[in-house]
N, C-alpha and C positions, 0 to 999 in steps of 0.2 A: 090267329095263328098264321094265317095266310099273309096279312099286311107284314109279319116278319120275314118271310120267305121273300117277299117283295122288296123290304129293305133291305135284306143281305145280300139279294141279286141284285139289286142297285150299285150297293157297296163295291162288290164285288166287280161288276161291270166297269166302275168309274177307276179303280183299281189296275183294273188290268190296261183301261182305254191310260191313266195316265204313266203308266211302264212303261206302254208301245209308242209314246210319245215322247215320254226321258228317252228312248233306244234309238231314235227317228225314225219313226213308222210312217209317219205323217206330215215325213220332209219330203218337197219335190226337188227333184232332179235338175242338175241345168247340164244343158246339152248343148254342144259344140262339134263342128265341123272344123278339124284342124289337119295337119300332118306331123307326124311323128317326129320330129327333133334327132331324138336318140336312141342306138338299142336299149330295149328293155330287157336287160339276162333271170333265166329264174333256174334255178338250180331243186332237182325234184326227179318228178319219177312219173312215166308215164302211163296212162291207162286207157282200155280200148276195150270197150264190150258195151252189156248190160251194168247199169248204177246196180252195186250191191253192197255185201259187207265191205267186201275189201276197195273198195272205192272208197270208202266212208274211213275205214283206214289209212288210205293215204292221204287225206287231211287232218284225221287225228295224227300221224307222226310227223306230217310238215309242223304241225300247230306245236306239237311238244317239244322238236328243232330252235326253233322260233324262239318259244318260252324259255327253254333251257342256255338260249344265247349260242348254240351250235351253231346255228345260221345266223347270220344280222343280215338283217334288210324289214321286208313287209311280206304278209302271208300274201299269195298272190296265185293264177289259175289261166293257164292258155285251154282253151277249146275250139279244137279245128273244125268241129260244125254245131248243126245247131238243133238238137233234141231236146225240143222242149216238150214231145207228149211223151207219159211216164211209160215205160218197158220197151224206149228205142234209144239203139247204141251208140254210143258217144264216145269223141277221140277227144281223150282230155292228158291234159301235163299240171303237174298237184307239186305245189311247193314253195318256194319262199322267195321272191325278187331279192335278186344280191346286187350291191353297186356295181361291181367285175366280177370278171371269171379267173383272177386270178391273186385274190388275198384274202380269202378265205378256203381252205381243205372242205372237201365233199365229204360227207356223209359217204358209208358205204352204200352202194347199190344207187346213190344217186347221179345225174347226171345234169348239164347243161341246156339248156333250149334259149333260143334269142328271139324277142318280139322284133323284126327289122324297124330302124330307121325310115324316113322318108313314105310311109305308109300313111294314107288316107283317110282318116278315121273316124266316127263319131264318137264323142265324148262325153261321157255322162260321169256326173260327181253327184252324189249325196251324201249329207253328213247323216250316217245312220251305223249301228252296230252292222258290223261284218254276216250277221245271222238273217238281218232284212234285208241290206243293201243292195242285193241282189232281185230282190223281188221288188223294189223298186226301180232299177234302174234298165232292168232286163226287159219291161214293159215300153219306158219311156223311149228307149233304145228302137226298137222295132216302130214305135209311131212319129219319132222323127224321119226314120227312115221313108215311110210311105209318106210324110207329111214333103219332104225337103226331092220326093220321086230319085232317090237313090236305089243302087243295089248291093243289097248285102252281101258280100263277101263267107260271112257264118264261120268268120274267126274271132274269137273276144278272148281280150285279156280284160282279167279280172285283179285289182288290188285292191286291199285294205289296209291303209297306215292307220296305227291307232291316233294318232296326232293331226291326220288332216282328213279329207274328205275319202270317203268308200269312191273307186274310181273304177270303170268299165271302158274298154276301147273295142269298139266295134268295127271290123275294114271292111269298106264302104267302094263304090265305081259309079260314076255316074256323072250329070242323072239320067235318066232311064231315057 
């Protein structure tokens, strides 16, 4: 009875390891020190506290935007710092990168925000579903930093095209 138990945890294990593998779990990142080219515009809605429901809400309604073809562009996230231990507060802007800010109508209750031009950044791309890509590259992110003796700035923009790599920009001053 036991050696079944063992094979279905087997099953099961190889199962789920080969999911998180089709999703890219198990891609790494390639990191880049660049400067920004162009604005990045995201059009969205901004939030400022403790991560709760309604955080969690304003990604489900950018995401259903997105889906529904209200917005075109790519789901996408500025964060003006950088909380990463869980029940400290975050200035974060939730919404959807749009090519301009002026051929597509907003949403109600949304607004504009611009990544600047000419900004210093590190660049981190992984091909992984938008649900990992973050915890991939949110890591790689912070040890090029201490690897390359930069100083983080602890502003990231966040995009995910479905079509090309999950992208992260980090702005960066240095080096130390």
């Amino acid at each position: 009875m036991s050696r079944w138990f063992f094979l279905i945890g087997a099953a099961l294990l190889l199962i789920f390891a080969g999911v998180y593998a089709w999703l890219g779990g198990f891609s790494t990142p390639q990191i880049d020190l660049v400067t920004t080219e162009r604005p990045v515009f995201l059009a969205g809605k901004a939030y400022k506290g403790i991560p709760d429901k309604q955080f969690g809400k304003l990604f489900a309604e950018a995401n259903e935007l997105y889906r529904k073809g209200t917005l075109k562009g790519t789901l996408g996230n500025i964060y003006y710092n950088d909380a990463v231990a869980e029940g400290e507060e975050i200035d974060a802007f939730v919404g959807v990168v749009v090519p301009d800010t002026v051929s597509q109508p907003l949403p109600v209750g949304y607004r504009y925000r611009t990544f600047a031009a000419g900004q210093r950044v590190l660049r981190a791309r992984v091909k992984a579903n938008f649900m990992l890509a973050p915890g991939r590259l949110y890591p790689a992110l912070q040890e090029a930093v201490k690897a390359r003796k930069l100083t983080s700035q602890n502003v990231f923009l966040e995009q995910f095209p479905e079509d090309a790599p999950a992208e992260m920009l980090l702005v960066v001053a240095g080096p130390k």
